[in-house]
N, CA and C of each residue as an Amber inpcrd file, in Angstrom:
protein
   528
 -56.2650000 -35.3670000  -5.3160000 -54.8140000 -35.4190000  -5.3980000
 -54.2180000 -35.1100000  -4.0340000 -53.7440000 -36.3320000  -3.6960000
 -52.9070000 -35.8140000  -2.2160000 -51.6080000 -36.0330000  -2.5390000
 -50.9700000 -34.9190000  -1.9020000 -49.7760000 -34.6100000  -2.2200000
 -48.8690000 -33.9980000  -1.0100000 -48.7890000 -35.1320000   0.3670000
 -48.1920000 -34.9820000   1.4900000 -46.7740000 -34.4830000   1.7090000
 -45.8830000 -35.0420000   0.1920000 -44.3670000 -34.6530000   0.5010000
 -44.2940000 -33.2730000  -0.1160000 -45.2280000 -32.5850000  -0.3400000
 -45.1600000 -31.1890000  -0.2640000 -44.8350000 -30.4500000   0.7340000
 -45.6190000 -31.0960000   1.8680000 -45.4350000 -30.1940000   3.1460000
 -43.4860000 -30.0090000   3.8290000 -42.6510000 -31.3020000   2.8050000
 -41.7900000 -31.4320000   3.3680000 -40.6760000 -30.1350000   2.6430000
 -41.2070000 -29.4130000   2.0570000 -40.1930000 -29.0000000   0.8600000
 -39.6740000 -27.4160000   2.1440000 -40.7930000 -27.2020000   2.9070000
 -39.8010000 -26.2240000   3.2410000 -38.7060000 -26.2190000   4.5010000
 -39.2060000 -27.8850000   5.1070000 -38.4260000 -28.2900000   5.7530000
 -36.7060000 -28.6550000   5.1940000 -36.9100000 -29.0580000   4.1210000
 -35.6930000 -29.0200000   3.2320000 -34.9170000 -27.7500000   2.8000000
 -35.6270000 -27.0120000   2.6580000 -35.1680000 -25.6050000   2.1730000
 -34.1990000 -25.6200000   3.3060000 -34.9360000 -25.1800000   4.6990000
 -34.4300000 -24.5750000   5.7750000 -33.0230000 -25.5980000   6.4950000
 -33.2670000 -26.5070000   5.8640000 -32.2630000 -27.7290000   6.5150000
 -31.1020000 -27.4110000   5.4140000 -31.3760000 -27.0260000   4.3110000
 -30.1000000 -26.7880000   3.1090000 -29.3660000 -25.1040000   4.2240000
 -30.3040000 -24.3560000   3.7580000 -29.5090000 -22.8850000   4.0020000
 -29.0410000 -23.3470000   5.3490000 -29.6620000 -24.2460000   6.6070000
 -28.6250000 -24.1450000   7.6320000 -27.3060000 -24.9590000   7.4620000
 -27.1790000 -25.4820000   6.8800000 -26.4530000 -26.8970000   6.0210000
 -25.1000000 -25.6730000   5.6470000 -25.5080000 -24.5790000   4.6190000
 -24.7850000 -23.5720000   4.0260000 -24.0420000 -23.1850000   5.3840000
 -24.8600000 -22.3490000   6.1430000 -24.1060000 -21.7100000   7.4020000
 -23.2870000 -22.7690000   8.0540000 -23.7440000 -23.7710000   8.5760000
 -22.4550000 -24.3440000   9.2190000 -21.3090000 -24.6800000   8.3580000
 -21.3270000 -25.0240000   6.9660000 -19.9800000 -25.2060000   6.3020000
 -19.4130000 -24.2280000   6.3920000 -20.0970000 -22.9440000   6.1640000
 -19.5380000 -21.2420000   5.8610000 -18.4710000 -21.1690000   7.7060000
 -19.1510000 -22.1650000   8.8050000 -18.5030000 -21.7770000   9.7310000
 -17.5800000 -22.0590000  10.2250000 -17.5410000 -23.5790000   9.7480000
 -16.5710000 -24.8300000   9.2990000 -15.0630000 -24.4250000   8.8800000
 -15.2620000 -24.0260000   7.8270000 -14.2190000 -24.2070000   6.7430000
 -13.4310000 -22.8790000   7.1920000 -12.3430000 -22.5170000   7.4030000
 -11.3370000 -21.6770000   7.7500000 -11.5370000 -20.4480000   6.8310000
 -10.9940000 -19.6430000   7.4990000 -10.7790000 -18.2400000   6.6240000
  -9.9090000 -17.9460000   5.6880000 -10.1140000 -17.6070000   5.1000000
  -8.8700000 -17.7160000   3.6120000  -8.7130000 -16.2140000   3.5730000
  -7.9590000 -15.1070000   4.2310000  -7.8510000 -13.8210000   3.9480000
  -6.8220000 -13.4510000   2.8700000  -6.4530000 -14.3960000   2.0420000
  -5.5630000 -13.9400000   1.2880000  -5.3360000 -13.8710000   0.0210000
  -5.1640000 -12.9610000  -0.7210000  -5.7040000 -12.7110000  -2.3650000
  -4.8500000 -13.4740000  -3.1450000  -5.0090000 -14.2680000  -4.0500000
  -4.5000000 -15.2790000  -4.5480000  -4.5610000 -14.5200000  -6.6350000
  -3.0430000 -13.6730000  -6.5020000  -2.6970000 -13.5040000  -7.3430000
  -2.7140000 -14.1270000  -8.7660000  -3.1150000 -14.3700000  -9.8170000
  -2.7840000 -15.3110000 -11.1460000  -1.0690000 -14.9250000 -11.5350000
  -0.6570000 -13.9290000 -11.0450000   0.3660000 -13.6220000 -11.8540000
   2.0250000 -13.7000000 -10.8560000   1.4620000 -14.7730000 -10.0640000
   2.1250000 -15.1640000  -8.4550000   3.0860000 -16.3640000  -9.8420000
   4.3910000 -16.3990000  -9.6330000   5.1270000 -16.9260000 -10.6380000
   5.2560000 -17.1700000 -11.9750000   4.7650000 -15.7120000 -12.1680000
   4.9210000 -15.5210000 -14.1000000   6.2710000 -14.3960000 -13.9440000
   6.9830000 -14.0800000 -14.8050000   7.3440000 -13.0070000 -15.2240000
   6.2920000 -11.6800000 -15.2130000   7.3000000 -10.2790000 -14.6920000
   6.8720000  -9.0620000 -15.0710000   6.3880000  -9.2630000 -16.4860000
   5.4200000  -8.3040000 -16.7690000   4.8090000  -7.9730000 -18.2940000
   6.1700000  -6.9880000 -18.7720000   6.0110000  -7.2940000 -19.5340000
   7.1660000  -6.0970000 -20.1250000   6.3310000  -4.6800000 -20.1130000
   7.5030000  -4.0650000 -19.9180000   7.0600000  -2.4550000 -19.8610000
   8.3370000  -1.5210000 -19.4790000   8.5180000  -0.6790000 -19.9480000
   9.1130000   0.7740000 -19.6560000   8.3830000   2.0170000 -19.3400000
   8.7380000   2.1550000 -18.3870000   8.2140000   3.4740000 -18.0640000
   9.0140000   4.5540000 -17.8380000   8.6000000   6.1820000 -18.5080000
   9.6630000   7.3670000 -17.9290000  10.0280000   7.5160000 -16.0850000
  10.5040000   7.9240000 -15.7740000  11.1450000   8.6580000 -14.3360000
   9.6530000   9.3690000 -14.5830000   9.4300000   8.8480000 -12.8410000
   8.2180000   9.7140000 -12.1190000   8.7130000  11.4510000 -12.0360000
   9.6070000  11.4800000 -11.6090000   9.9310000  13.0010000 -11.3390000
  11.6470000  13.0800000 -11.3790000  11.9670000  13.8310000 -11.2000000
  13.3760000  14.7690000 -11.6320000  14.5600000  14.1870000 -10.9090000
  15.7080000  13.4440000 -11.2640000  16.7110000  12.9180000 -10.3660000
  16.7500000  11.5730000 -10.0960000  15.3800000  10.7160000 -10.3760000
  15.0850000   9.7850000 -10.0100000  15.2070000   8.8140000 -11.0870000
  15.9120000   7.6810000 -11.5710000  16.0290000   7.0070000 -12.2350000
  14.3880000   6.4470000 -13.3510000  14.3810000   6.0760000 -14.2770000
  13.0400000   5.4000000 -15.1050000  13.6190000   4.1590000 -14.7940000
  12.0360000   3.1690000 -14.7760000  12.2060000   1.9500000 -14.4070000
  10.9990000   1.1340000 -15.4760000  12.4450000   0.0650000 -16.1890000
  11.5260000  -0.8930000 -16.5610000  11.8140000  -2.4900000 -16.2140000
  11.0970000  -3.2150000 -17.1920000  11.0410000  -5.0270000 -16.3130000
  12.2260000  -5.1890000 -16.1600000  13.2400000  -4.9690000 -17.4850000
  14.3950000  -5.6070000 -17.1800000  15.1110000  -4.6200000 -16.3510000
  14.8080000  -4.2820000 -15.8270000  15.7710000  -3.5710000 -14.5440000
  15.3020000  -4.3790000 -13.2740000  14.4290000  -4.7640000 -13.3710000
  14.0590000  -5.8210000 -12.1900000  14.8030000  -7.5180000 -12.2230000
  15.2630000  -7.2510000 -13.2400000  15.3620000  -9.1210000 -14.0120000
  17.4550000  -9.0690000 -13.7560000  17.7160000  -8.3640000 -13.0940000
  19.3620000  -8.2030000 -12.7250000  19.9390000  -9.3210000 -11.7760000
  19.0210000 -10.3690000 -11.2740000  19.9830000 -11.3120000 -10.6200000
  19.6830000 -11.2130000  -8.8930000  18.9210000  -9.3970000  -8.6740000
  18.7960000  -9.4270000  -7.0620000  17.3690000  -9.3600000  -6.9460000
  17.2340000  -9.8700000  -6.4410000  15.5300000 -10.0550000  -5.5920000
  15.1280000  -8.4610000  -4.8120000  13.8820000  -8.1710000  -5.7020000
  13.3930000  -6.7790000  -4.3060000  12.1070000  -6.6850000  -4.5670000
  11.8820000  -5.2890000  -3.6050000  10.1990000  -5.2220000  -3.7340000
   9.7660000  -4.1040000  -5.0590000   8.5290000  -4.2740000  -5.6260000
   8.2360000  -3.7290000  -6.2240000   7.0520000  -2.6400000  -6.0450000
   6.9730000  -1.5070000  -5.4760000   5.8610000  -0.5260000  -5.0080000
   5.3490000   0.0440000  -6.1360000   3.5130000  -0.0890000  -5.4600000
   2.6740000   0.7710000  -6.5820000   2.1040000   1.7860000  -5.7280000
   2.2450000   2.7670000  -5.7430000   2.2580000   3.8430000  -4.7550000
   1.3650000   5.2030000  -5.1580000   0.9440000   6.3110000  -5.2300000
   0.6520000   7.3260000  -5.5820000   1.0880000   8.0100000  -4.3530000
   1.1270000   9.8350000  -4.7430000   1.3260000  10.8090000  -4.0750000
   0.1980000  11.3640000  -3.0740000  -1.2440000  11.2300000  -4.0310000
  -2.4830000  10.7870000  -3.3400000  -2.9800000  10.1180000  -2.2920000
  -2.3290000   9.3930000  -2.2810000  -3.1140000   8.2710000  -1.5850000
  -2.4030000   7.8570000  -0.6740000  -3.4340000   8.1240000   0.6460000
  -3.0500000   8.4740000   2.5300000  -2.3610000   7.0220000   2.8420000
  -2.8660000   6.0610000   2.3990000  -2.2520000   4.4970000   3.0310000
  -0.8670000   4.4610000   2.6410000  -0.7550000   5.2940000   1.3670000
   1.0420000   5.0680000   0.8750000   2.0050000   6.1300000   1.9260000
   1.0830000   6.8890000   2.4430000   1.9420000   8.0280000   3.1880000
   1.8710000   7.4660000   4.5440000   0.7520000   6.5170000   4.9080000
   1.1130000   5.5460000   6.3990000   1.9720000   4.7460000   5.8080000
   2.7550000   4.2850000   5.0070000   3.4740000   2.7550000   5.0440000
   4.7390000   3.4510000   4.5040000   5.0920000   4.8270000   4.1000000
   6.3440000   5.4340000   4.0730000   7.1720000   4.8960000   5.2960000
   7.0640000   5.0630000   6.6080000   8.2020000   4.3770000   7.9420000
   8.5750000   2.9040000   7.3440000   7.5730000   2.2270000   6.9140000
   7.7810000   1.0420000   6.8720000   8.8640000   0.6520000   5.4650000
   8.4050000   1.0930000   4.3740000   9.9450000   1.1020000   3.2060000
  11.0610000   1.4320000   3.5800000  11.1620000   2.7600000   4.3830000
  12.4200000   3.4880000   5.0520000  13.0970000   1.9270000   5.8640000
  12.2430000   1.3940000   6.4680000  12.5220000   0.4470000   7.4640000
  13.0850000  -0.9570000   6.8730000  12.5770000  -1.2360000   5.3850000
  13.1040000  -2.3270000   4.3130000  14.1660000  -1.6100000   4.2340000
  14.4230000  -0.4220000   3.6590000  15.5930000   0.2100000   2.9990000
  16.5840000  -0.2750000   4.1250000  16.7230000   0.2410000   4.7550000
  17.4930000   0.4530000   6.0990000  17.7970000  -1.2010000   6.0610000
  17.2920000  -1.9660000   6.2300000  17.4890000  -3.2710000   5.7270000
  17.9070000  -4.3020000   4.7750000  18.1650000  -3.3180000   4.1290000
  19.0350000  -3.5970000   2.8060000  18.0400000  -4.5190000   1.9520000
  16.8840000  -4.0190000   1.9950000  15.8400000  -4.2900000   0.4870000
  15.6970000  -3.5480000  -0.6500000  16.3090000  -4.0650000  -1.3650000
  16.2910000  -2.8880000  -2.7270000  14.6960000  -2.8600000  -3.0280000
  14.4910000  -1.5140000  -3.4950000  12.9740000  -1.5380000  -3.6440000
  12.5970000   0.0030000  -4.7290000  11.8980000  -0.9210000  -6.1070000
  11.9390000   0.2290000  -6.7820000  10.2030000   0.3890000  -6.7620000
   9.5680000   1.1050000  -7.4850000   8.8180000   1.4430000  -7.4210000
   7.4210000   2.2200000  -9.1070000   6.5250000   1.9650000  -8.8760000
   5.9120000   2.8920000  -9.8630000   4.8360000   3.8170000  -9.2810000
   4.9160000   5.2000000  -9.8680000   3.8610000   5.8540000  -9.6940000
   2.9960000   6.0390000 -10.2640000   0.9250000   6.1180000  -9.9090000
   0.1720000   5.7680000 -10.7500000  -0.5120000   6.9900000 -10.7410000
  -1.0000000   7.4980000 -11.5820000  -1.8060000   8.8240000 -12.4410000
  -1.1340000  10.0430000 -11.0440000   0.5730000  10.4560000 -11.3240000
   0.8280000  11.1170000 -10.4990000   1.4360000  12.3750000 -11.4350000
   1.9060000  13.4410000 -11.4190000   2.5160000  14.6290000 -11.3790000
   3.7770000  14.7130000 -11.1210000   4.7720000  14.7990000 -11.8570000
   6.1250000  14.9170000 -11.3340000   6.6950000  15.6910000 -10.2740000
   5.9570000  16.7310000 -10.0920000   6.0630000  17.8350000  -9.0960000
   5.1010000  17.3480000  -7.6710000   4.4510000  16.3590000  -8.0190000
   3.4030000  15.8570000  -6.7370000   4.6840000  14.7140000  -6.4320000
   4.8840000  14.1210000  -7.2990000   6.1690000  12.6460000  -6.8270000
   7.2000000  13.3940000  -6.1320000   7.6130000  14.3090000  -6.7750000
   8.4260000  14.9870000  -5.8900000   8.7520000  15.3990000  -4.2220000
   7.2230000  16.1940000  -4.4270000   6.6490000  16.9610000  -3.5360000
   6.5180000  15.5140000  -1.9040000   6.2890000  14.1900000  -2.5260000
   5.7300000  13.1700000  -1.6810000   7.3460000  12.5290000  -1.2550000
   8.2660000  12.5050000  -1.8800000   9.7110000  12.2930000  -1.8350000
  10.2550000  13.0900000  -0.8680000  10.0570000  14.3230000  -0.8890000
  10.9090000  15.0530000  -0.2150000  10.0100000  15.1710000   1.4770000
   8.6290000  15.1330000   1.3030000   8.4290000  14.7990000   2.6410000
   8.4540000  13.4590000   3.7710000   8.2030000  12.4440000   2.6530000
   8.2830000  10.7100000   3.7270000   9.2000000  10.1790000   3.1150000
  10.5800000  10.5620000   2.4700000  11.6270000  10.0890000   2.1160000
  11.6060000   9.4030000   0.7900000  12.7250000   8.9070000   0.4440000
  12.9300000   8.1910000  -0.8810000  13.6670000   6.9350000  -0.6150000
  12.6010000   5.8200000  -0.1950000  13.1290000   4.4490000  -0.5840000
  13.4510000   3.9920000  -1.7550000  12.9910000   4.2320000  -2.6050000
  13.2760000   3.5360000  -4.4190000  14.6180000   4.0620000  -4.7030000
  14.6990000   2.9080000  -5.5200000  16.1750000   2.7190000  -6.1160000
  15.5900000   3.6200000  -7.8970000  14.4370000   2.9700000  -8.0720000
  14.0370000   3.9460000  -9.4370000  12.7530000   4.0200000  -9.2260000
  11.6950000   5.0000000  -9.8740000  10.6870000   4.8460000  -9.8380000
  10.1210000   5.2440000 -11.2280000   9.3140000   4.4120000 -11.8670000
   8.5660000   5.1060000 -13.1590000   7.0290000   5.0880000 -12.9830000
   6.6730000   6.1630000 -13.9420000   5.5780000   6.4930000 -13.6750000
   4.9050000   6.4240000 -14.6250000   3.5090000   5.6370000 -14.2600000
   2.6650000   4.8260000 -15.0830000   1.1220000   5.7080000 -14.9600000
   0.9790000   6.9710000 -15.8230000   0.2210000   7.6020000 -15.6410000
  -1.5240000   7.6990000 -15.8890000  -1.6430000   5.8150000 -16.6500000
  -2.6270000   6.0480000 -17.5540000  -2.7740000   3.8710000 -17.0320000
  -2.2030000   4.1870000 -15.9460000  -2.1260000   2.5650000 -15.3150000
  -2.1970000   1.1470000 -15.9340000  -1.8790000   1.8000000 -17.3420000
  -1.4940000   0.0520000 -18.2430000  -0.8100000  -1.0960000 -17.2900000
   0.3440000  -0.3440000 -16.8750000   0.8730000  -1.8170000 -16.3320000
   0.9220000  -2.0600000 -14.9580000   0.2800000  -0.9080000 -14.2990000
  -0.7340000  -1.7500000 -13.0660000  -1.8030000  -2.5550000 -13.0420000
  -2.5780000  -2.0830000 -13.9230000  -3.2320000  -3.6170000 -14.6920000
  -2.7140000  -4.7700000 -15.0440000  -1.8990000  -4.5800000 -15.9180000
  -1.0510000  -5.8340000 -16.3240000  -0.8790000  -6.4940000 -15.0540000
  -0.1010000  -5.9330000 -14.2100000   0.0840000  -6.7310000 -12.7550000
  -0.8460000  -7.4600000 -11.8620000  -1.7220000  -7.0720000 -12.6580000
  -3.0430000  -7.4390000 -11.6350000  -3.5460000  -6.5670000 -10.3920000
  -2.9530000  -5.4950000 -10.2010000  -3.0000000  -4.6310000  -9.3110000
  -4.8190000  -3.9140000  -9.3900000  -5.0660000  -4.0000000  -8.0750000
  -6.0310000  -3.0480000  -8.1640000  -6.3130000  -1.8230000  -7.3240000
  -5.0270000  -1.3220000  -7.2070000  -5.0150000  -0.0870000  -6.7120000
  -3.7200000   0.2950000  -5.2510000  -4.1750000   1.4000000  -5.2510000
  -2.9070000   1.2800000  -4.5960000  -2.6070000   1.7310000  -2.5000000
  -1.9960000   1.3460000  -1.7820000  -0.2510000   1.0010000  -2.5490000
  -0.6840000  -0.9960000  -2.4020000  -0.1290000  -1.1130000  -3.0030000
   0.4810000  -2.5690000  -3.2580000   1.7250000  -2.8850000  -3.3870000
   2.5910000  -3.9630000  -2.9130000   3.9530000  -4.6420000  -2.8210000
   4.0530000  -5.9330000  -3.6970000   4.9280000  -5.7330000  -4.7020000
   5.3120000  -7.2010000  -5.1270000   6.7650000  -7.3770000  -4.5880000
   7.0780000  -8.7940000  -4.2740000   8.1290000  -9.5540000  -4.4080000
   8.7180000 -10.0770000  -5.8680000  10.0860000  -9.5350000  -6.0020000
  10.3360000  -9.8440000  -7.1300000  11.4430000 -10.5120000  -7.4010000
  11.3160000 -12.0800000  -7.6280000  12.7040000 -12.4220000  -7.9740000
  13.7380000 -12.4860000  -9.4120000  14.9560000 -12.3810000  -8.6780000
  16.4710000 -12.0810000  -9.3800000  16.4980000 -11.7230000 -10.7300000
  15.2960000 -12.7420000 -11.5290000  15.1650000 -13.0110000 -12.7500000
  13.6710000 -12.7660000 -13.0320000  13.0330000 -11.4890000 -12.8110000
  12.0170000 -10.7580000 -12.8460000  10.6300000 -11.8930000 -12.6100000
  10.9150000 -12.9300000 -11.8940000   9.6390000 -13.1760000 -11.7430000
   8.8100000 -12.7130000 -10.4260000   7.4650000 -12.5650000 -10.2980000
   6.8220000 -11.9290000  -9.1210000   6.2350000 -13.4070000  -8.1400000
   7.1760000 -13.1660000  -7.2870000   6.3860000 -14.4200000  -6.3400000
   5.7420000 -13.7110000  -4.9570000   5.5150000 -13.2770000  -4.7290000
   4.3440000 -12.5970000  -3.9770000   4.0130000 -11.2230000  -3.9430000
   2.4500000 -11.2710000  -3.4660000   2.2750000  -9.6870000  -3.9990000
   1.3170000  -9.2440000  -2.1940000   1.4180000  -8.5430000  -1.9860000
   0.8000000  -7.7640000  -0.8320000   0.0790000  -6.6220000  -1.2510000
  -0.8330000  -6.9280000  -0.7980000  -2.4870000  -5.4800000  -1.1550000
  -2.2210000  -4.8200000   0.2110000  -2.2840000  -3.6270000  -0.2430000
  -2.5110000  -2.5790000   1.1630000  -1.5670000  -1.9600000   1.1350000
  -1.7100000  -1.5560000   2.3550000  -0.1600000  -0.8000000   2.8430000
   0.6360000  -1.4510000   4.1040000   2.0010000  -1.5750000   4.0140000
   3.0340000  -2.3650000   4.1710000   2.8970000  -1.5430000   6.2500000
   2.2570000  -2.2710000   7.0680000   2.6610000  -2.1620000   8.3630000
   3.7660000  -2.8890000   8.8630000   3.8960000  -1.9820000  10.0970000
   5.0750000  -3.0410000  10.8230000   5.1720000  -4.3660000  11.1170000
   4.2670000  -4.4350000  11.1610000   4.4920000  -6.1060000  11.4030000
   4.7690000  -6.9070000  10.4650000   4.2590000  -5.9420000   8.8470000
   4.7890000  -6.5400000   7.7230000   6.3160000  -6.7120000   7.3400000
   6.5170000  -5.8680000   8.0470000   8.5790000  -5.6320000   7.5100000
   9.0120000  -7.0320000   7.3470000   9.2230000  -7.7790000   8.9280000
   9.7510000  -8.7880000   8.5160000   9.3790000 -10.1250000   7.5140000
   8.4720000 -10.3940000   7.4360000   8.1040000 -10.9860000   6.3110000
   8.1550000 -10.7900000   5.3100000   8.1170000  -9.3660000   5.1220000
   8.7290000  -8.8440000   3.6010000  10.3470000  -9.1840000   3.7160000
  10.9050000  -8.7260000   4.7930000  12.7010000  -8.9100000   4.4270000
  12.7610000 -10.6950000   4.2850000  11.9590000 -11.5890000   5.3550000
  11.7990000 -13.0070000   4.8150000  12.0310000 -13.7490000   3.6320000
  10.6750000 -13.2410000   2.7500000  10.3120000 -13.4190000   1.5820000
  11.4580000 -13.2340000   0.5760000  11.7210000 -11.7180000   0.6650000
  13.1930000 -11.0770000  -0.1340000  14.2120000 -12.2420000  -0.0260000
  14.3740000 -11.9930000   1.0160000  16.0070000 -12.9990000   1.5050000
  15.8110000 -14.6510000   1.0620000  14.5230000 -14.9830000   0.9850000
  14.2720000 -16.4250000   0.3720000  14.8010000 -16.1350000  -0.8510000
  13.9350000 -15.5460000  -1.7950000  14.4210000 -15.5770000  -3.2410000
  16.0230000 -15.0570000  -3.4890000  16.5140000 -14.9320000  -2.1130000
  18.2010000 -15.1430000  -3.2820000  19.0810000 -16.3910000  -3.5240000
């Protein structure tokens, strides 16, 4: 039994996986998370006031006619306390921007308010993260864009740098 096109099989192998790498080198970078819930409506939800003074926020408080951002934030968590300048810096800009807090402490929301300021117009607090899920969120801080009539047309993972501002006030100012 001769069986010559054997010898060819690992020449093929090696010609596929390099085949793989050059498309992989080819084809552009796609860095950007591609939401499912990028022009649906908010999920419905109500949530209590994160902490004391501060308004409770639910969908239809988002669904009023003005376009803003929507923050998922904790008191915890260091990236939300780097991107505090940067909300101050929407605010100041006249971006309405409410907010939810996730498995936080009213006295910790507080406590995070009174040191990197209070951008939100309301904030509720979602302690057991149902409807950061719902959002598709996977953690925090994260930014949605939300238009007039509560739908979410873009969402931003991370935390909101400077260079993000204007594209966030962009985005905002499109949807009115």
């Amino acid at each position: 039994m001769n069986r010559p096109w054997i010898l060819w099989i690992p020449l093929a192998v090696v010609a596929f996986i390099g085949g793989l790498a050059i498309y992989g080198l080819a084809v552009p970078k796609d860095d950007q998370v591609h939401s499912a819930m990028i022009g649906k409506k908010l999920p419905a939800f109500s949530l209590p006031s994160a902490t004391a003074g501060v308004p409770a926020l639910s969908n239809t408080d988002m669904a009023d006619g003005k376009p803003r951002l929507l923050n998922i934030f904790a008191s915890w968590c260091l990236p939300c306390k780097a991107e505090a300048p940067q909300l101050e810096a929407l605010k100041a800009a006249g971006i309405e921007i409410d907010a939810i807090a996730i498995r936080d402490k009213p006295e910790d929301v507080a406590a995070f308010l009174a040191e990197f300021g209070n951008p939100f117009r309301r904030i509720g607090s979602d302690s057991e993260m149902l409807v950061q899920l719902k959002l598709g969120s996977s953690g925090v801080p994260e930014t949605y864009v939300i238009g007039g009539d509560g739908t979410i047309l873009f969402q931003h993972i991370g935390d909101i740098r400077a260079e993000h501002v204007p594209m966030l006030i962009e985005k905002v100012n499109a949807a009115k």
